[in-house]
N, CA, C and O atoms as a Tripos MOL2 file, in Angstrom:
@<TRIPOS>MOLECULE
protein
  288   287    72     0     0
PROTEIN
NO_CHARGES

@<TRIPOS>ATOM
      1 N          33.7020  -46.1370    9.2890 N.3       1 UNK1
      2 CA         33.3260  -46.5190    7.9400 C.3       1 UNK1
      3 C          32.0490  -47.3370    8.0050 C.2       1 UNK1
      4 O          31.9050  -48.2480    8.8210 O.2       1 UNK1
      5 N          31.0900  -46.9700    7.0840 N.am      2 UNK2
      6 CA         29.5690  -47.9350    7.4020 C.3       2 UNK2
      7 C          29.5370  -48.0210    5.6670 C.2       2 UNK2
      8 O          29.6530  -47.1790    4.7770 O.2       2 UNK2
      9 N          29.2870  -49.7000    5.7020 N.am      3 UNK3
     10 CA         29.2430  -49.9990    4.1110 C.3       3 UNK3
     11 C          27.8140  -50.7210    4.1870 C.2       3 UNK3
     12 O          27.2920  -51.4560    5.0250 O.2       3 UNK3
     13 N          27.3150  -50.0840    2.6860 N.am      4 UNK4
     14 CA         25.6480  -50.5520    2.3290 C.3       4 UNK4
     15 C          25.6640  -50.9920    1.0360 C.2       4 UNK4
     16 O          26.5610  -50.7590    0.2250 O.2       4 UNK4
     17 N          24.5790  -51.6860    0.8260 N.am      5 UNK5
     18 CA         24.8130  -52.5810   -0.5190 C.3       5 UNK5
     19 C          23.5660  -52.0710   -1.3210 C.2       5 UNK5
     20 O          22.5140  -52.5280   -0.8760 O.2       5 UNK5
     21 N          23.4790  -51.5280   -2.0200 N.am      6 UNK6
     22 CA         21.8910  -51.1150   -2.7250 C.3       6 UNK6
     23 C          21.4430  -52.4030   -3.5130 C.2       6 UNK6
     24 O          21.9700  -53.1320   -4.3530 O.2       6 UNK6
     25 N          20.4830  -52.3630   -2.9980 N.am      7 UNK7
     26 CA         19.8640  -53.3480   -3.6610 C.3       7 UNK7
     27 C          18.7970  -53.2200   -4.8920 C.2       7 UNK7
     28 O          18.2610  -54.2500   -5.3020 O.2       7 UNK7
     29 N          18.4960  -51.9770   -5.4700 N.am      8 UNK8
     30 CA         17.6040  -51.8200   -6.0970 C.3       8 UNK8
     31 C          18.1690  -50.4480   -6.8030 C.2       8 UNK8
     32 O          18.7840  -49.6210   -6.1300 O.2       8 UNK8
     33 N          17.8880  -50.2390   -8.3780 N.am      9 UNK9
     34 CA         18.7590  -49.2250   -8.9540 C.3       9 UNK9
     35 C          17.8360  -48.1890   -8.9550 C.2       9 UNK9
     36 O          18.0640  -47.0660   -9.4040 O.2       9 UNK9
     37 N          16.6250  -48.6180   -8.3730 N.am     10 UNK10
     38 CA         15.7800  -46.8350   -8.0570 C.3      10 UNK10
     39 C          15.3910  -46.5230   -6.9370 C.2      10 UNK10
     40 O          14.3880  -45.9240   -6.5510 O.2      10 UNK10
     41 N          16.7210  -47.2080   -6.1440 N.am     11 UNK11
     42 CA         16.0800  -46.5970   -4.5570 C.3      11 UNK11
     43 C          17.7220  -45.4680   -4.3150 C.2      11 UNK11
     44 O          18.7560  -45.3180   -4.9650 O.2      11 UNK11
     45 N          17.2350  -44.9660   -3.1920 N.am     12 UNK12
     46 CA         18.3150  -43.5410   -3.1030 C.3      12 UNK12
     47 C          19.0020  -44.2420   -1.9030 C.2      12 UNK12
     48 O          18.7680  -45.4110   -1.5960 O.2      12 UNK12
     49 N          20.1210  -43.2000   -1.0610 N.am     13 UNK13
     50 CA         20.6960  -42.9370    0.2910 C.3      13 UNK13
     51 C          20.5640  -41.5340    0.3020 C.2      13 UNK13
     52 O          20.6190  -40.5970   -0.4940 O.2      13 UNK13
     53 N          20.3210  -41.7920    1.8050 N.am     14 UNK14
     54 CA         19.8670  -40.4740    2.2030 C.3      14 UNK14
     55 C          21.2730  -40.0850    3.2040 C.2      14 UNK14
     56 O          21.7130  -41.0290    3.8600 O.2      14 UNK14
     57 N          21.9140  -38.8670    3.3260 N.am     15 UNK15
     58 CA         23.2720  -38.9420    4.2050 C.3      15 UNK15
     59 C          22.8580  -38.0510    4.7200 C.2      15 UNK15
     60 O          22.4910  -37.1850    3.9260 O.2      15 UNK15
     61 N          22.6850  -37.7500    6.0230 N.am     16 UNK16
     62 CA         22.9800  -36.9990    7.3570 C.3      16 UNK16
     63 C          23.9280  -37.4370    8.0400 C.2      16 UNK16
     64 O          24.2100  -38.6240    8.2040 O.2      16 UNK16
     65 N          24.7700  -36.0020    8.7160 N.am     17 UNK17
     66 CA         25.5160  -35.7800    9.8710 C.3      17 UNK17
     67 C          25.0700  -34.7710   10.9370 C.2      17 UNK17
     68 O          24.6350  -33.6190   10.9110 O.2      17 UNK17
     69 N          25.3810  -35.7590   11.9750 N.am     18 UNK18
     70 CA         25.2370  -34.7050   13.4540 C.3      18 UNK18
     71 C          25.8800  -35.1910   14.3560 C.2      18 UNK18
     72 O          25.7110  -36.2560   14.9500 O.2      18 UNK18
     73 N          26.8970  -34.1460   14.5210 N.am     19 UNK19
     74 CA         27.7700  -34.0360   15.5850 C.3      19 UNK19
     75 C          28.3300  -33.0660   15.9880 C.2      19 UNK19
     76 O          27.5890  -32.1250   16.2710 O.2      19 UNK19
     77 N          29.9320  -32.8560   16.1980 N.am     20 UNK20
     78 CA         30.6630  -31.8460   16.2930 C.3      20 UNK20
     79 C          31.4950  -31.4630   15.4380 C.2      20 UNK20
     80 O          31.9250  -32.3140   14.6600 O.2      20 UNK20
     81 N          31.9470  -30.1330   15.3340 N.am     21 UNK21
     82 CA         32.8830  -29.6820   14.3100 C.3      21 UNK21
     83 C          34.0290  -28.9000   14.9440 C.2      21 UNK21
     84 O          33.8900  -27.8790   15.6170 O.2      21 UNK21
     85 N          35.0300  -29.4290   14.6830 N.am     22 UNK22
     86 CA         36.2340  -28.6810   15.8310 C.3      22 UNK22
     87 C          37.1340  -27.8540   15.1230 C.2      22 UNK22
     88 O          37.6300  -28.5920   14.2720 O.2      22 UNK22
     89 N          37.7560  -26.3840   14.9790 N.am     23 UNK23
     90 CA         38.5940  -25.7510   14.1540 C.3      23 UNK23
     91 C          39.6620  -24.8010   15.2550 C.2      23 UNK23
     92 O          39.2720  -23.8540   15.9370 O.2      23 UNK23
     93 N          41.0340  -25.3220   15.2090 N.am     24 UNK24
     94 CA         41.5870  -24.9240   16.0550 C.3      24 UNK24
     95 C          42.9410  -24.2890   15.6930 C.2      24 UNK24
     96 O          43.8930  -24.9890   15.3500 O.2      24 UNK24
     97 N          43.0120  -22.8340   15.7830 N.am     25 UNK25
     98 CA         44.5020  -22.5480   15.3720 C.3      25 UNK25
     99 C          45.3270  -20.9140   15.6770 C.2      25 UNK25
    100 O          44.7340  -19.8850   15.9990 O.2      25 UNK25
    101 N          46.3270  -21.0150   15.5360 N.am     26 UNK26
    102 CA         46.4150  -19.7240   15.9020 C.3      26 UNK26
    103 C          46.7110  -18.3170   14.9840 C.2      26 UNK26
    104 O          46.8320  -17.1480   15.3490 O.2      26 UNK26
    105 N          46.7630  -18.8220   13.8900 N.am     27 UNK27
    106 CA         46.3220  -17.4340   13.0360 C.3      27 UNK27
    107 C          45.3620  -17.9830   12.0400 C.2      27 UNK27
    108 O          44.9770  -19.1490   12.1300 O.2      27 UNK27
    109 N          44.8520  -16.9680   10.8360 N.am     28 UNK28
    110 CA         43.4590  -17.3980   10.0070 C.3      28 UNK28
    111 C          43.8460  -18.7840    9.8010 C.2      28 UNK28
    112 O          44.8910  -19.4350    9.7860 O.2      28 UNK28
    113 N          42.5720  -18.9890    9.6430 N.am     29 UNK29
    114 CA         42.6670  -20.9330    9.0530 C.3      29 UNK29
    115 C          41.6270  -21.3920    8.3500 C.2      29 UNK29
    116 O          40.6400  -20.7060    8.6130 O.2      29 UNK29
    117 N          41.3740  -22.3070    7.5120 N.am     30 UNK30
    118 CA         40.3520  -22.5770    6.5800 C.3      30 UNK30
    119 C          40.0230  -24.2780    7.4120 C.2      30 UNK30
    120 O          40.7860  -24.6200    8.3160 O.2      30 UNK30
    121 N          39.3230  -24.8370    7.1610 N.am     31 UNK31
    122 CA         38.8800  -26.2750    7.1260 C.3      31 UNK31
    123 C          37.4570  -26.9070    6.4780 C.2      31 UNK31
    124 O          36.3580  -26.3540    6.4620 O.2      31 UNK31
    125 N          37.8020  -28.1850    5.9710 N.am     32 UNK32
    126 CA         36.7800  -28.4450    5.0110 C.3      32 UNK32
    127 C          36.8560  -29.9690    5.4680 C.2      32 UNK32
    128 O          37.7660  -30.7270    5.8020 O.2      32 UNK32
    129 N          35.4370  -30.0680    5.3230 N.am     33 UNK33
    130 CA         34.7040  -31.2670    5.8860 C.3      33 UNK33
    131 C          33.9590  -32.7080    5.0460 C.2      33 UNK33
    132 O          32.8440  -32.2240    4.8510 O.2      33 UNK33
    133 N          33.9070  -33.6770    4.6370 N.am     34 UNK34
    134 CA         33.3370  -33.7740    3.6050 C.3      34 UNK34
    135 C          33.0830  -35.1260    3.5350 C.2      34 UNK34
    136 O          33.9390  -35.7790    4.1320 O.2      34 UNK34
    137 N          32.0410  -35.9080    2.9180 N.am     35 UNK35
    138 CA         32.1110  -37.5690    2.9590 C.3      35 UNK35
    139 C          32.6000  -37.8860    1.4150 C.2      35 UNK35
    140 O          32.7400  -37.0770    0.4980 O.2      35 UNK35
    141 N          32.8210  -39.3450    1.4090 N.am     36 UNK36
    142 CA         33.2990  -39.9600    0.2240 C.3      36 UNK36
    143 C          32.7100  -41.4520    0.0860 C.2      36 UNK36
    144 O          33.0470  -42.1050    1.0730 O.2      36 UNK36
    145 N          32.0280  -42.1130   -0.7150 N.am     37 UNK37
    146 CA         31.6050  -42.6010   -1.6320 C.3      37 UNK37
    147 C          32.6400  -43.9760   -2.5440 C.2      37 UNK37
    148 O          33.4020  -43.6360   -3.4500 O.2      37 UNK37
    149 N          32.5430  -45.0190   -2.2550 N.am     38 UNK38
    150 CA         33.4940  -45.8150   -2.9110 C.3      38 UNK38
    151 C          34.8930  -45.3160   -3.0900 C.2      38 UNK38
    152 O          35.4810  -45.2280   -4.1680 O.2      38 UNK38
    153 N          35.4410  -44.9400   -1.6940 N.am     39 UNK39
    154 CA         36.6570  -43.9370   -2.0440 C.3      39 UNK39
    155 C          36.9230  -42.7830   -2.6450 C.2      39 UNK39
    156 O          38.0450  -42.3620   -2.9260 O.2      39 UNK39
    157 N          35.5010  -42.0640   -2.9230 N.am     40 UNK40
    158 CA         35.7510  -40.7330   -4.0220 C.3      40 UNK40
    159 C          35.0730  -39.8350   -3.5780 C.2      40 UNK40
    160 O          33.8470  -39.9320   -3.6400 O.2      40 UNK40
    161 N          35.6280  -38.8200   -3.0630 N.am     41 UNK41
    162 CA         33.9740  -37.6390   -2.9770 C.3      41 UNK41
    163 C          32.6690  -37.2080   -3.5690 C.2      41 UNK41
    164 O          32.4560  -36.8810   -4.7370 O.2      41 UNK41
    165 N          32.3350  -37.2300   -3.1700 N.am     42 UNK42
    166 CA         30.8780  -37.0960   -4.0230 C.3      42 UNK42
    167 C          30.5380  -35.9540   -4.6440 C.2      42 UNK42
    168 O          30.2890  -34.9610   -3.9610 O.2      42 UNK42
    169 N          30.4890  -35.9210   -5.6750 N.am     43 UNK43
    170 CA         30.1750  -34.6910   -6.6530 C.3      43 UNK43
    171 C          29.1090  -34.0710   -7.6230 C.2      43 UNK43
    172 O          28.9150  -32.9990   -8.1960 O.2      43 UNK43
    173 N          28.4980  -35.3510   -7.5040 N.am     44 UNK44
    174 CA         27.1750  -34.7630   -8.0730 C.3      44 UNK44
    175 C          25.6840  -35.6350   -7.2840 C.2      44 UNK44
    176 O          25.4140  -36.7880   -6.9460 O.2      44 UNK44
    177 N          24.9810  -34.2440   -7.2650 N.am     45 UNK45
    178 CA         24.6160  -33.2450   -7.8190 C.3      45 UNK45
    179 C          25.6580  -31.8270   -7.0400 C.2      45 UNK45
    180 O          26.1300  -30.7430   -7.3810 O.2      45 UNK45
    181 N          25.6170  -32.4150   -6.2390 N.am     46 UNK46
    182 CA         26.5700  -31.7920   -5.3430 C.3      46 UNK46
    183 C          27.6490  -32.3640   -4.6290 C.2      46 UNK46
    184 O          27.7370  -33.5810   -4.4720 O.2      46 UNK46
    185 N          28.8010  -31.2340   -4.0110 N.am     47 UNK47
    186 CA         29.2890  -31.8300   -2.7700 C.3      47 UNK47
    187 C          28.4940  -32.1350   -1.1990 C.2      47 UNK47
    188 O          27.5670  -31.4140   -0.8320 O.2      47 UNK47
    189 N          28.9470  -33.1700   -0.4510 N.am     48 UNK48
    190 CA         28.4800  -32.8190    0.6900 C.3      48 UNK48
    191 C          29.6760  -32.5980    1.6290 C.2      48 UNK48
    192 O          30.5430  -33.3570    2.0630 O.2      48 UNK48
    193 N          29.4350  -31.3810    1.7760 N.am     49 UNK49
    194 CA         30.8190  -30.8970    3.0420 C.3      49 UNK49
    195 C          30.3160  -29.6150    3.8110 C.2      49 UNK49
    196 O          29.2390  -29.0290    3.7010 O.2      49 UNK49
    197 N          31.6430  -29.2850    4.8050 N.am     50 UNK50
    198 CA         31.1000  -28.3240    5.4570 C.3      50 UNK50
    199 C          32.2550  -27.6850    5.2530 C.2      50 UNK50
    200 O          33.2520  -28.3490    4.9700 O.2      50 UNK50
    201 N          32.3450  -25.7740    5.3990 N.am     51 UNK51
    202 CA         33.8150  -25.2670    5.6040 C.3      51 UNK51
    203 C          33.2670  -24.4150    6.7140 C.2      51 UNK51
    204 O          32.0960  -24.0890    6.9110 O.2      51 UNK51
    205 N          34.2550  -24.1440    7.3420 N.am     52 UNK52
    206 CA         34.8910  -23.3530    7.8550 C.3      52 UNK52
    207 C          36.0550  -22.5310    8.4090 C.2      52 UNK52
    208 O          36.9590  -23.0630    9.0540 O.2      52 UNK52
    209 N          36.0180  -21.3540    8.1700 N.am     53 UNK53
    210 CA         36.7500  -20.1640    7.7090 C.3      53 UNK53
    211 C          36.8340  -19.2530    9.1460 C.2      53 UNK53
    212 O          35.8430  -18.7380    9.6640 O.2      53 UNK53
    213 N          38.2450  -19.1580    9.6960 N.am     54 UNK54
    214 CA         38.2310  -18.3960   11.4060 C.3      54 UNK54
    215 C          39.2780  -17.4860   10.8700 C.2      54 UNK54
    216 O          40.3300  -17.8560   10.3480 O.2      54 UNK54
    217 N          38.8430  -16.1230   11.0700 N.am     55 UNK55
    218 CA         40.0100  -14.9050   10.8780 C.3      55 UNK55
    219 C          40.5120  -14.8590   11.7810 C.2      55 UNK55
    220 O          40.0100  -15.3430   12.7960 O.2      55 UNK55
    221 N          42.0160  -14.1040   11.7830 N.am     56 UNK56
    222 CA         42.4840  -14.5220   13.8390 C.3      56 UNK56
    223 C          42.1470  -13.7040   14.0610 C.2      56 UNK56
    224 O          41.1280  -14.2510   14.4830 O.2      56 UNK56
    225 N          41.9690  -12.7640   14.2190 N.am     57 UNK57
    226 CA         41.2070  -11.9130   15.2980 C.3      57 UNK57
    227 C          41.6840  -10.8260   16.1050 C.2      57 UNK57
    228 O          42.0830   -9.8720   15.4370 O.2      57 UNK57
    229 N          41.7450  -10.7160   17.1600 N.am     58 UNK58
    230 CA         42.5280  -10.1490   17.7430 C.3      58 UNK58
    231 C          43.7630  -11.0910   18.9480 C.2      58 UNK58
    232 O          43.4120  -11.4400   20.0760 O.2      58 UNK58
    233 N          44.7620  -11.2750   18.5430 N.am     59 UNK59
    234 CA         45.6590  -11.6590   19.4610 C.3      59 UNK59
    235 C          46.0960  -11.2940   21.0690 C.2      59 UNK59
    236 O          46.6940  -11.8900   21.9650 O.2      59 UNK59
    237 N          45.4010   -9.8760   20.8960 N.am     60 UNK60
    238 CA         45.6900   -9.7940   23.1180 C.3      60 UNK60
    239 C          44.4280  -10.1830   23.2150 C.2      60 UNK60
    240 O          43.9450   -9.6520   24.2150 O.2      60 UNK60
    241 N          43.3980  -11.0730   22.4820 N.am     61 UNK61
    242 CA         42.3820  -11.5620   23.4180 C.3      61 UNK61
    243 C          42.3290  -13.0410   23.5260 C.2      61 UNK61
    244 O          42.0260  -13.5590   24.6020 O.2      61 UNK61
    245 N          42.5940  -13.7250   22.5170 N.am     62 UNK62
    246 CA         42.5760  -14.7820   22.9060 C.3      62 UNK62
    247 C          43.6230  -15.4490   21.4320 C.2      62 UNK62
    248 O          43.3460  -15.5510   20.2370 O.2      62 UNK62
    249 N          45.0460  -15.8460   22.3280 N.am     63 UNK63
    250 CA         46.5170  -16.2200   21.4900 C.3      63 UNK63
    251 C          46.3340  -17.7570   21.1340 C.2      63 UNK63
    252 O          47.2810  -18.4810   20.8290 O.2      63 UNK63
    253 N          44.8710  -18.2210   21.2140 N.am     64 UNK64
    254 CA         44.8790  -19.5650   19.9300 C.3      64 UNK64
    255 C          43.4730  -19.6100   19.6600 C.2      64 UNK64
    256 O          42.8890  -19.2250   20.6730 O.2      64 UNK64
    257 N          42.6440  -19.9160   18.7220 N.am     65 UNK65
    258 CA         41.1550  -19.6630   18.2640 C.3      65 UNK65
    259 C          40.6070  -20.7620   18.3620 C.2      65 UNK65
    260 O          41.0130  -21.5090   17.4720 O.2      65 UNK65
    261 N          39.7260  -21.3250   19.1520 N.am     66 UNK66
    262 CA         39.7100  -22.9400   19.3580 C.3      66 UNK66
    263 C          37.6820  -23.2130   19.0390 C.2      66 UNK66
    264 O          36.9070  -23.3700   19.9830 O.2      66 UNK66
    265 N          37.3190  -23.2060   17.8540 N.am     67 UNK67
    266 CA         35.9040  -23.0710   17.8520 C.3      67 UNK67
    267 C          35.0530  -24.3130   17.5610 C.2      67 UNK67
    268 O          34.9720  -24.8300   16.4470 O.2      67 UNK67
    269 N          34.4400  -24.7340   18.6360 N.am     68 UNK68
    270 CA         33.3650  -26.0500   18.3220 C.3      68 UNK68
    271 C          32.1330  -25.4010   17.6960 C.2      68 UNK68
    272 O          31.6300  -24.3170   17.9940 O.2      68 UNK68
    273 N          31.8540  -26.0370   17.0250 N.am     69 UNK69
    274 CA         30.3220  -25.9320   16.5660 C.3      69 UNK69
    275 C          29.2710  -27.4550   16.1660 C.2      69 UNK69
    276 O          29.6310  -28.5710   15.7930 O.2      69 UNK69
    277 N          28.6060  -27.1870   16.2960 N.am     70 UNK70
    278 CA         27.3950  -28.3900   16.5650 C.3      70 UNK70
    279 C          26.6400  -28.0500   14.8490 C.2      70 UNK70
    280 O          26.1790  -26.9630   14.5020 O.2      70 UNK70
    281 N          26.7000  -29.3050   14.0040 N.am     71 UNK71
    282 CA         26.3120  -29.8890   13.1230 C.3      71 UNK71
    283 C          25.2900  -30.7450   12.1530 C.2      71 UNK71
    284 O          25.4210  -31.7570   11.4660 O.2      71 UNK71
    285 N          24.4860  -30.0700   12.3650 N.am     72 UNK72
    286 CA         22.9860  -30.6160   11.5990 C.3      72 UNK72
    287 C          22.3970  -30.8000   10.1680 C.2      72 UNK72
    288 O          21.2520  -31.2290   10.0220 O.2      72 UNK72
@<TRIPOS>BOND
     1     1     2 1
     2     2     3 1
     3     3     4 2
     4     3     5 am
     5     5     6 1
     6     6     7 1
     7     7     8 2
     8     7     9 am
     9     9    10 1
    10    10    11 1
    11    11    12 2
    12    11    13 am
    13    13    14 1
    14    14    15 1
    15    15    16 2
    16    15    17 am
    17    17    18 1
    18    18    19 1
    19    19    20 2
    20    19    21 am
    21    21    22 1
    22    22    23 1
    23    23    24 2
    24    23    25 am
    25    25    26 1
    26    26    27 1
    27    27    28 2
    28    27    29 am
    29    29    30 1
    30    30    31 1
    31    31    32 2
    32    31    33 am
    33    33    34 1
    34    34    35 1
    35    35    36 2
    36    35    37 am
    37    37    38 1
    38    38    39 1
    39    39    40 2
    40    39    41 am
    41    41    42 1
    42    42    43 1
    43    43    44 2
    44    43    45 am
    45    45    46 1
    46    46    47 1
    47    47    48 2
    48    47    49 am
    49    49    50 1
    50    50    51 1
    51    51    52 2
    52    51    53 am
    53    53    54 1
    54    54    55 1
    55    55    56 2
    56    55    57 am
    57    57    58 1
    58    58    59 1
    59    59    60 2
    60    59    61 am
    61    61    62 1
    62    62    63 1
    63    63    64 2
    64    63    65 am
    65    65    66 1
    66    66    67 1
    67    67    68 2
    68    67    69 am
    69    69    70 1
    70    70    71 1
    71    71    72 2
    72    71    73 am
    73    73    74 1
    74    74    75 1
    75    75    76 2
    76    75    77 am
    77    77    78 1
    78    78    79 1
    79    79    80 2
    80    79    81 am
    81    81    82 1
    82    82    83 1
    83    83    84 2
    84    83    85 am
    85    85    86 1
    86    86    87 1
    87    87    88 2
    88    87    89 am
    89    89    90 1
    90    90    91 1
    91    91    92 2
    92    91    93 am
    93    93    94 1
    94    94    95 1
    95    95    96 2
    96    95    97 am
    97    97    98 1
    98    98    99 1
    99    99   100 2
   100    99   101 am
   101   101   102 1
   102   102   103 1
   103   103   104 2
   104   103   105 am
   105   105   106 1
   106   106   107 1
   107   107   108 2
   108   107   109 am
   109   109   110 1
   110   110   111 1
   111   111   112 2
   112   111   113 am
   113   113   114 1
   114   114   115 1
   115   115   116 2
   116   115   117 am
   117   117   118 1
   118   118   119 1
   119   119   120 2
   120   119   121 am
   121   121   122 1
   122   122   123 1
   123   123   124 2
   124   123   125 am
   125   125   126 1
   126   126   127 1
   127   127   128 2
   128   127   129 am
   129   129   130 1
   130   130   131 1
   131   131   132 2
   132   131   133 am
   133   133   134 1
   134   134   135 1
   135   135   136 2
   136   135   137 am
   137   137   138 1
   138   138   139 1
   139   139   140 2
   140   139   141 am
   141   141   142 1
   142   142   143 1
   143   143   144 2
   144   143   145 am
   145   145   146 1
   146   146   147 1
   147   147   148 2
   148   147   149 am
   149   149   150 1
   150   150   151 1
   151   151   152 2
   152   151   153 am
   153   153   154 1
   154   154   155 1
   155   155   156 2
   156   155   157 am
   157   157   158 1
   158   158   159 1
   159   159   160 2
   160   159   161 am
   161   161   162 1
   162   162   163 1
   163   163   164 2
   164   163   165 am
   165   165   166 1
   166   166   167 1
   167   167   168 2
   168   167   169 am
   169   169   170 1
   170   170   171 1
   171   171   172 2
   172   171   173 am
   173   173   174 1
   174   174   175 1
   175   175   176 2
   176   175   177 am
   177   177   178 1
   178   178   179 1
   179   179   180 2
   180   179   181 am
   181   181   182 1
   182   182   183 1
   183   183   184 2
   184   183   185 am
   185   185   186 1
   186   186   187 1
   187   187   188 2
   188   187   189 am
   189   189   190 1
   190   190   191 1
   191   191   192 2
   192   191   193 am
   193   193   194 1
   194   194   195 1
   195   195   196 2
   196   195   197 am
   197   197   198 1
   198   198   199 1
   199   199   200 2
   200   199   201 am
   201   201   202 1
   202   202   203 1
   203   203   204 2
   204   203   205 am
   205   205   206 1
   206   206   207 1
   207   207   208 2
   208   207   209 am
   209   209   210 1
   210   210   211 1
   211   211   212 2
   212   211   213 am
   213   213   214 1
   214   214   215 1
   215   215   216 2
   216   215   217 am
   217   217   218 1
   218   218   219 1
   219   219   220 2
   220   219   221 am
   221   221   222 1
   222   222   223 1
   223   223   224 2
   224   223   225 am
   225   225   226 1
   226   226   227 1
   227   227   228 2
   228   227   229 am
   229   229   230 1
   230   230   231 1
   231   231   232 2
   232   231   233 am
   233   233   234 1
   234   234   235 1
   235   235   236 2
   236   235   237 am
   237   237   238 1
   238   238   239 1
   239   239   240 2
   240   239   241 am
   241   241   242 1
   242   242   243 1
   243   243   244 2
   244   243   245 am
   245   245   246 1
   246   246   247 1
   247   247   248 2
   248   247   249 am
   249   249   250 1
   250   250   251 1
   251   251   252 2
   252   251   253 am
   253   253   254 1
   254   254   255 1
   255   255   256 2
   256   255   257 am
   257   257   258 1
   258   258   259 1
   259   259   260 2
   260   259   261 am
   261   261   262 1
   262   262   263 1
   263   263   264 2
   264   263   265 am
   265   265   266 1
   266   266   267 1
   267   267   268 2
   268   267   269 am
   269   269   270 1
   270   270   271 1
   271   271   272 2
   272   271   273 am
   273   273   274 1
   274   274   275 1
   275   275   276 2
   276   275   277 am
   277   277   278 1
   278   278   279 1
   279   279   280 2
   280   279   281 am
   281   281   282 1
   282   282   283 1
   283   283   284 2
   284   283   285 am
   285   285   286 1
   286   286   287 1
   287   287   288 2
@<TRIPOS>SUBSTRUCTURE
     1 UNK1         2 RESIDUE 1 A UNK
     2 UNK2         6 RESIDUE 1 A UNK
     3 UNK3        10 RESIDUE 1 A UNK
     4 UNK4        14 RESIDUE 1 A UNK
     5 UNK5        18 RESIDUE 1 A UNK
     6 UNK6        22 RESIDUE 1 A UNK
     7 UNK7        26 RESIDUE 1 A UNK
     8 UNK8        30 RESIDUE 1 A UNK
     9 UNK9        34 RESIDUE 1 A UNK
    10 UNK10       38 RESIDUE 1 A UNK
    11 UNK11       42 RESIDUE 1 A UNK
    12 UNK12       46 RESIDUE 1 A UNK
    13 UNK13       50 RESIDUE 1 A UNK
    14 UNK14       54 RESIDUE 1 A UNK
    15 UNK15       58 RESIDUE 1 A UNK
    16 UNK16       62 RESIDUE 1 A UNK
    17 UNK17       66 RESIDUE 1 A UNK
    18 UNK18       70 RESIDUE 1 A UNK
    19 UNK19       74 RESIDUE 1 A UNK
    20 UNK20       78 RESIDUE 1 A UNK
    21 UNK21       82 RESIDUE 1 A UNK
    22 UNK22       86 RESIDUE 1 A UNK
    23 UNK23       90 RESIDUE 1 A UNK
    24 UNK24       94 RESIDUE 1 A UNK
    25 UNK25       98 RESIDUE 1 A UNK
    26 UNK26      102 RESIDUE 1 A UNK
    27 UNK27      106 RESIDUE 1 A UNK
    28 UNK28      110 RESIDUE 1 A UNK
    29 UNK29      114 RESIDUE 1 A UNK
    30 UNK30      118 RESIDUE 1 A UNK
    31 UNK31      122 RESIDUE 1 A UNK
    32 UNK32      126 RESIDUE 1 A UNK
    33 UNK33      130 RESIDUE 1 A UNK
    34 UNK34      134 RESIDUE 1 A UNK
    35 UNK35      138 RESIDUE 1 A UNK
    36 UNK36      142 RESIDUE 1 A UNK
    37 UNK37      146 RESIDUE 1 A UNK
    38 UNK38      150 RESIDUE 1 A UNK
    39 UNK39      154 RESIDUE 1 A UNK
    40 UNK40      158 RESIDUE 1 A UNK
    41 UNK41      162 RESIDUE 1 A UNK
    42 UNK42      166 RESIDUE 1 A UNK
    43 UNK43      170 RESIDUE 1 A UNK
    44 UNK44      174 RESIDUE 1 A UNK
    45 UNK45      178 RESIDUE 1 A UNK
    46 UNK46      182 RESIDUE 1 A UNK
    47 UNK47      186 RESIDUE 1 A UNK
    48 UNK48      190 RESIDUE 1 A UNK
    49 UNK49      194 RESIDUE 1 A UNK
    50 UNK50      198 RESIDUE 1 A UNK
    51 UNK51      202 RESIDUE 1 A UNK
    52 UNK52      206 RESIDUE 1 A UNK
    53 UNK53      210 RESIDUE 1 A UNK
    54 UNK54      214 RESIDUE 1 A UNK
    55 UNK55      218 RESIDUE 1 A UNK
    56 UNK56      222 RESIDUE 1 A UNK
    57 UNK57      226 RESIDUE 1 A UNK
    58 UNK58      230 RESIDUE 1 A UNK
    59 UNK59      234 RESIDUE 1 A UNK
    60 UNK60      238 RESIDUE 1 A UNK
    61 UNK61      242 RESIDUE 1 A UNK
    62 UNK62      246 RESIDUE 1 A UNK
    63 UNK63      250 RESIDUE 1 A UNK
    64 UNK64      254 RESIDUE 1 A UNK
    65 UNK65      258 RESIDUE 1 A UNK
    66 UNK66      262 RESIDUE 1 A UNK
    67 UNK67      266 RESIDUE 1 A UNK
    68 UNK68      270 RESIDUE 1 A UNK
    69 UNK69      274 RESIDUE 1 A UNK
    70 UNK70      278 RESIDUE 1 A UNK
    71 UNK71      282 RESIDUE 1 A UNK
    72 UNK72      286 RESIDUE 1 A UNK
């Protein structure tokens, strides 16, 4: 948790993430990523989140779907 205090009602925040994104399972699976704001998600102008969406695939190749991805 990182808390900031604005000090001025016409200055912005700017939010970047970079890291990792981990989605792990063994049949289709959805996951959604997302920051929040005085306890609330942020919704306008937009959201900021990420999804991702893993179909299972084929099962005699690999019996759990374990996918990192790198986040910019």
């Amino acid at each position: 948790e990182c808390t900031f205090t604005k000090q001025r009602s016409d200055s912005a925040l700017r939010v970047l993430f970079s890291g990792s994104l981990r989605l792990k399972c063994k049949t289709a699976c959805c996951q959604r990523w997302y920051f929040t704001f005085n306890g609330a998600e942020c919704t306008g102008p937009l959201p900021i989140e990420s999804i991702i969406y893993l179909d299972q695939g084929s099962p005699e190749l690999n019996s759990t779907i374990n996918i990192h991805r790198t986040s910019t």
